[in-house]
N, C-alpha and C positions, 0 to 999 in steps of 0.2 A: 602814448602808453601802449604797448605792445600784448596782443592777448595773452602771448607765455608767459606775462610777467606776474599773471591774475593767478589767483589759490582761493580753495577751498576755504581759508583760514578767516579772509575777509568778506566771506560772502556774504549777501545780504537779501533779505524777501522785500519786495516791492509789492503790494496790494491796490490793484489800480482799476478803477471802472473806465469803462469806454461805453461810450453811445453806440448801442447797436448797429444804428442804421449807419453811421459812417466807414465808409469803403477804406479797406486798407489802412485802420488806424493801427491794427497791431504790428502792421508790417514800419509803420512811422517809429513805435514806438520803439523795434527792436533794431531799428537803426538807429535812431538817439542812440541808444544803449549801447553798440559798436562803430557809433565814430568816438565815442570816449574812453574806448578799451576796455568796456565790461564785456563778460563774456555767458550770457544765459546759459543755464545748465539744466533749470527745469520749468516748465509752464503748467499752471493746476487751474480750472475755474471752477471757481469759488461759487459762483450764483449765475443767474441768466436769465432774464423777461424780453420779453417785445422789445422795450427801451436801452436798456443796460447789459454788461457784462462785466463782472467781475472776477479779476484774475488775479491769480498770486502767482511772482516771475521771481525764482532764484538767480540771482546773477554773482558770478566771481568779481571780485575786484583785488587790485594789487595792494593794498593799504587802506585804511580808514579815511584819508582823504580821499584818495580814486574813490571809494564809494559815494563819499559826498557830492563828488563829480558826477556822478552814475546819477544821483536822486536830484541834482540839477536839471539835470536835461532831458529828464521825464517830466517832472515838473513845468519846464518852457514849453511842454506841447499843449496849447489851450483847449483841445478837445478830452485830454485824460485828468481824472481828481488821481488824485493818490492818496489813497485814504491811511495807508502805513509805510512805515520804513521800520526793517529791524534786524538788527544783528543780528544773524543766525546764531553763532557760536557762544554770546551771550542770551539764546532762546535757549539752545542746546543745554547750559549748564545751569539755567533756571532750575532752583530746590534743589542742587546737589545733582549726581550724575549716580548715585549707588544707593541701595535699602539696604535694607536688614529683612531677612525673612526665615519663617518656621521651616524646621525640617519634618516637623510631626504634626499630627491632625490635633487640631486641641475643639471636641464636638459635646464631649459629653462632660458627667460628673467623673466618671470614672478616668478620662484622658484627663484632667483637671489635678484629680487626684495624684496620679502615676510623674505626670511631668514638673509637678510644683509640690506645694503643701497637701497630704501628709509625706510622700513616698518620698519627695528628693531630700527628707531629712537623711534617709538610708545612707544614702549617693553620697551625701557629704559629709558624712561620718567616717564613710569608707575612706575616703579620701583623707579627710584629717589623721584617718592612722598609716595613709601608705601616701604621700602626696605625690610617688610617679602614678596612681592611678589616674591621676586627671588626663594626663595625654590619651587615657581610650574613654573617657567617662564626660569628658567636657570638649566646649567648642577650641579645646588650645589643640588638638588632632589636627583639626587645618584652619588652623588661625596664624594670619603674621600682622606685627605690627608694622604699619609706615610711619616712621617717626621723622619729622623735620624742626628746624626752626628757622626755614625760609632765610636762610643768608649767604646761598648758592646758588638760587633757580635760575634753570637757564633761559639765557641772554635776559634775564631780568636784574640778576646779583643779588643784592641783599634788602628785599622786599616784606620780609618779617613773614611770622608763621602764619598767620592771617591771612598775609598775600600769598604765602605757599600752599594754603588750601587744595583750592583749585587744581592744584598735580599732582596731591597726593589722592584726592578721590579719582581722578584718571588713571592714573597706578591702580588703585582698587580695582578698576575695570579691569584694566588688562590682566589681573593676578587672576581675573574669576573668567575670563572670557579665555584666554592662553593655557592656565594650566589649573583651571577648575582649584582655585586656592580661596578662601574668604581672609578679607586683610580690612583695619579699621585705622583711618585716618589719627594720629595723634599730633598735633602741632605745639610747638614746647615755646613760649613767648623767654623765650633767654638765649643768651651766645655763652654764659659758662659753661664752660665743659661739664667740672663737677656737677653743676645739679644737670645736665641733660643725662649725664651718667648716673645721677641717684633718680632722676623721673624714669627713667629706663627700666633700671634694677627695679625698681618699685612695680613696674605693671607687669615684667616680664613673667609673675604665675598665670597670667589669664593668655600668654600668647607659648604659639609651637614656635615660632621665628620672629627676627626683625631685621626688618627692611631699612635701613637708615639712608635719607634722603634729602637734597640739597640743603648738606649743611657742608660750611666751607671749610679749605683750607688752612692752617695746619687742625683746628679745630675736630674735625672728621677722624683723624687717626688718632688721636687720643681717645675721642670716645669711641670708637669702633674697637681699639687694643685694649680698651680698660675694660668693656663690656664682654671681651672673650672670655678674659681672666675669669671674670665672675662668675658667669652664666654658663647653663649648660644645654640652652638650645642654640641653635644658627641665628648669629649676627654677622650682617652683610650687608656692607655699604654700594648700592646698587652704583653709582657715580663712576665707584672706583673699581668695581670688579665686575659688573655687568656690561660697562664699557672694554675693560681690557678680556674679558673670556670672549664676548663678539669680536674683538681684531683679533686674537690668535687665528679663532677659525678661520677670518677672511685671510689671514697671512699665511697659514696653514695651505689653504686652496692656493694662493697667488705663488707661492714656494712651486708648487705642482708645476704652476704652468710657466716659470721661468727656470725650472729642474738646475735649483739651488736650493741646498741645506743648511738648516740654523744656524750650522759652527761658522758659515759664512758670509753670515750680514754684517752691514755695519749699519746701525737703527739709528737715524737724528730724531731725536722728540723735542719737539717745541712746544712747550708748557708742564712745566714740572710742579702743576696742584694734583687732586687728589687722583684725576682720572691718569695723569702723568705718569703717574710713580707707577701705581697700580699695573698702566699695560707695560712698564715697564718689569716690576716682578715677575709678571707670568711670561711675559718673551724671554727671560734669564730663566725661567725655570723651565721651558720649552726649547732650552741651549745655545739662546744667542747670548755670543759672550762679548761685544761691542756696541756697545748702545751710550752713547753722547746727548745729555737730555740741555736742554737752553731754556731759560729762563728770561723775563727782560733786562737782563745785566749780561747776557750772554753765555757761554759753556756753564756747568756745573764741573767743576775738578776739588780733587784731595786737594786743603788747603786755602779754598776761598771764604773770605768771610762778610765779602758784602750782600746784600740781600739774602741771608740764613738764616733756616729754622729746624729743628731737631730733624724733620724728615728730612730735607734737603741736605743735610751732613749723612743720614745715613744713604743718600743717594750717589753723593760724592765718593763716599768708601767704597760704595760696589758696581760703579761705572764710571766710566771713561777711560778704560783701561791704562790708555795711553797719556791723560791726564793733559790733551788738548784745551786752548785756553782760547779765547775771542770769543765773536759772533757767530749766532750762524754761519753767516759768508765763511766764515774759516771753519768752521767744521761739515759743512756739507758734501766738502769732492771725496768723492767716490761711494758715498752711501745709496747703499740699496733700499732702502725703505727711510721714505719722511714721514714721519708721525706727526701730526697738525692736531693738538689739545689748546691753540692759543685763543687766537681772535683774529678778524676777518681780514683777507690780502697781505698776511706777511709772509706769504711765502710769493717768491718771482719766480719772473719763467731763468731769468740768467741763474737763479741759484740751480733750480732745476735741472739746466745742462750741463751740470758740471758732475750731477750724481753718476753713479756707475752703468753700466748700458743695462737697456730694461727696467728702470727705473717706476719702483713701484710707490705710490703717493697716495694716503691717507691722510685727508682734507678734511677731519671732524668739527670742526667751528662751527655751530649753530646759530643763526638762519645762514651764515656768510662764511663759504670757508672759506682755511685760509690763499687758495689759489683755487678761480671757478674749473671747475672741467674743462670748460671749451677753451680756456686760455690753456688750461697744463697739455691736452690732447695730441699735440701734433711731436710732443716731447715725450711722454710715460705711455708706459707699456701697461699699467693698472692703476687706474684710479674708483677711489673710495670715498665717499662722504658720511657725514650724516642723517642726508637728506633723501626724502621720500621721491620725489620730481628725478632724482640721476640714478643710474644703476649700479649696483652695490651698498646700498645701504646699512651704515654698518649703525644696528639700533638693538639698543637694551634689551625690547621687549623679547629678541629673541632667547635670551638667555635666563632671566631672572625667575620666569614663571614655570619655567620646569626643572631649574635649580632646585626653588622652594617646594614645587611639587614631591620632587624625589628626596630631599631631606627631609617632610613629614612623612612621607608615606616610610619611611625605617624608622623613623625616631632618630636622625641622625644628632648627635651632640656638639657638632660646628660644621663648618665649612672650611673644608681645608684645600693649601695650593693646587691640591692632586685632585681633587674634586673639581678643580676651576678649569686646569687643561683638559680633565676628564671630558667634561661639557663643552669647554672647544674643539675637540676632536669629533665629538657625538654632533655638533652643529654643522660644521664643515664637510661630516661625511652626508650630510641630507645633502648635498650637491653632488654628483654621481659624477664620474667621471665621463659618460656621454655626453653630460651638460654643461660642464664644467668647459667656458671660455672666459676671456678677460673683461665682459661685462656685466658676469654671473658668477663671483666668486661665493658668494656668501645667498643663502636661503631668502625667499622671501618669508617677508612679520607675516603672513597668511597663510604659512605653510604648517600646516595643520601637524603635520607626522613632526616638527621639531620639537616642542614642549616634552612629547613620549620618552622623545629617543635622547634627551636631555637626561630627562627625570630618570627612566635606567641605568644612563652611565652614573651618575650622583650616588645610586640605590646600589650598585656594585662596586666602584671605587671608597665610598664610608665601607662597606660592611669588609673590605678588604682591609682597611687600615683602622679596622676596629671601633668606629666611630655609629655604628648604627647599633639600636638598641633591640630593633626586630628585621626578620627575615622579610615578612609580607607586609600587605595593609592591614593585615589585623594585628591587634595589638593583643 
């Protein structure tokens, strides 16, 4: 087991006494621990007497068995107890990861009064005779819904809402850490459309937006289309659009530095679900007009009818220009950009030399994509993952949280195409052209100025296409 292999993801606290007086036992212990490829990352003590020492050791491990490997051969050293073992990342989400808390003082009679019974009957009166008041008068100002019903999460699949928990209060985080947004967990224990679209409709007066979140293919694009019709705040399915606004930007910078223009790529996308189609739209609406999407039955063309579903027909109608038919293998020579939405290792390095010179590869497969870096490397001129460990990260968070920032702060009344390149133009450009090489196409998630400069282009593209309801934050 190799230490690059270890992550944060599987790390683990070891709680271990040692006998004071024995020389060199911590140094015993932290080799156990790296002849088995754990890799310590932090040491704390716990207590300390004459006799004893107690220490808490974080160590990385590559998987839930490497760990168990780890807490073996701590354990074979007969001079340490171990008094705990425990999943950090299951510590971490112990009682939820998000609260709820007051934005106002509530001390006296008189706050008592003003915030609740007698005064908020006012408040809500007002409201019953004007109900756009609430957007300045209630938490729906910066409030989004996360709605799932867990039959998408990633590299899980279809886990149910229950198991989809746990990533929609992570989303909540990053809504309120990124772009200062407050967002509330909804999880829908159903896969019909219609009632995810009536539970929807139904809570949408208490929310400014909704975030709709690993819920699967074709499933997702009904309720996201049926909920536009209806509704008059921003509905957006992070999956499908937060994924495809982060690649324009990275393809936007990568365009830069192979000084080629939209009208002439040719885009192979490998997997045509929800996030599929999606960066498919916006690179057609950003002027690439050759884009060949595969599916596990191979090309998408006008006229197929095995493996089809209402989206995949309208996929068909508006790509593959030239109405290519096979596998991969036969649609990848000479394409300038591989889009990788499938699953792990299906893309090869022979398919890869056959692409166009400088050959740019987005490898999104979560944990695995679909060809590792260090295999594509000595072939592409730019690669891209979804993962946090390679460089270029092409991840949500960069995009979502100051999408929604800048759609409440106008009152915008949806999210449209032009708001979505908007935001990838606004992402792309936080990489400067000084910085700007083929290992730094795309912003780091830490890069604090990107959520702003999101949320302004949002806040100037609605209010140019009429979709914003006010000029400022005040309403």
């Amino acid at each position: 087991m190799s230490r690059t292999s270890t992550s944060a993801q599987y790390s683990v606290t070891i709680r271990v006494e040692l006998a004071a007086a024995e020389p060199n036992l911590f140094g015993r212990l932290a080799g156990a621990i790296g002849e088995v490829g754990g890799e310590i990352t932090a040491v704390d003590i716990v207590s300390a007497d004459d006799t004893k020492l107690v220490r808490d050791i974080a160590v990385d491990a590559a998987s839930p068995e490497h760990a168990d490997d780890i807490r073996r051969a701590v354990e074979a050293i007969p001079e340490i107890a171990v008094l705990s073992f425990a999943d950090r990342t299951f510590q971490l989400h112990h009682g939820g990861k998000i609260e709820m808390a007051t934005r106002i003082p509530l001390k006296t009679r008189e706050d008592l009064s003003i915030a609740y019974m007698p005064g908020v009957a006012e408040v809500c009166s007002a409201i019953a005779e004007d109900p756009a008041r609430a957007l300045g008068l209630t938490m729906k100002r910066n409030m989004v819904a996360v709605i799932t019903n867990g039959t998408a999460v990633p590299g899980l699949g279809g886990i149910g809402a229950a198991g989809g928990m746990p990533g929609m209060g992570g989303k909540g985080m990053l809504f309120k850490e990124f772009g200062n947004v407050d967002s509330y967990a909804i999880c829908v224990d159903s896969k019909d459309p219609q009632e995810i679209i009536d539970i929807c409709a139904a809570v949408a007066p208490a929310f400014g937006g909704i975030n709709l979140e690993d819920i699967g293919a074709p499933t997702c694009f009904e309720v996201e289309d049926r909920l536009k019709e209806m509704l008059d705040i921003p509905v957006f399915h992070d999956d499908q659009h937060g994924t495809a606004i982060v690649t324009l930007a990275a393809f936007i910078n990568a365009l830069k530095l192979t000084g080629r223009t939209m009208e002439e790529q040719k885009v192979v996308v490998s997997g045509v679900g929800a996030s599929g189609v999606a960066c498919s739209k916006i690179l057609m609406n950003a002027g690439v007009t050759n884009i060949i999407g595969c599916d596990t039955r191979g090309a998408i063309y006008k006229g197929r009818t095995e493996n089809m579903n209402f989206m995949k027909e309208w996929y068909a109608d508006n790509t593959n220009p030239e109405g290519i038919q096979g596998s991969l293998d036969d649609v990848i020579e000479g394409a300038t950009l591989f889009l990788g939405l499938s699953g792990p290792d299906t893309f090869k390095v022979d398919q890869l030399k056959r692409m166009a010179d400088d050959p740019i590869v987005f490898a999104m497969a979560n944990p695995t994509p679909e060809i590792m870096p260090e295999v594509a490397a000595p072939y592409v001129r730019i690669m891209a993952t979804g993962r946090s460990d390679y460089p270029n990260q092409i991840n949500n968070v960069l995009a979502f949280p100051g999408i929604f920032r800048g759609a409440l702060d106008c009152g915008a009344r949806a999210i449209s195409e032009g708001m979505k390149v908007a935001a990838a133009e606004a992402i792309a450009a936080c990489v400067s052209d000084d910085e700007l090489n083929e290992e730094y196409i795309i912003p780091s998630v830490f890069n604090r100025s990107v959520a702003p400069a999101v949320a302004r282009a949002v806040i100037d593209q609605a209010t140019a296409e009429g979709l914003a309801r006010f000029e400022t934050e005040s309403v």
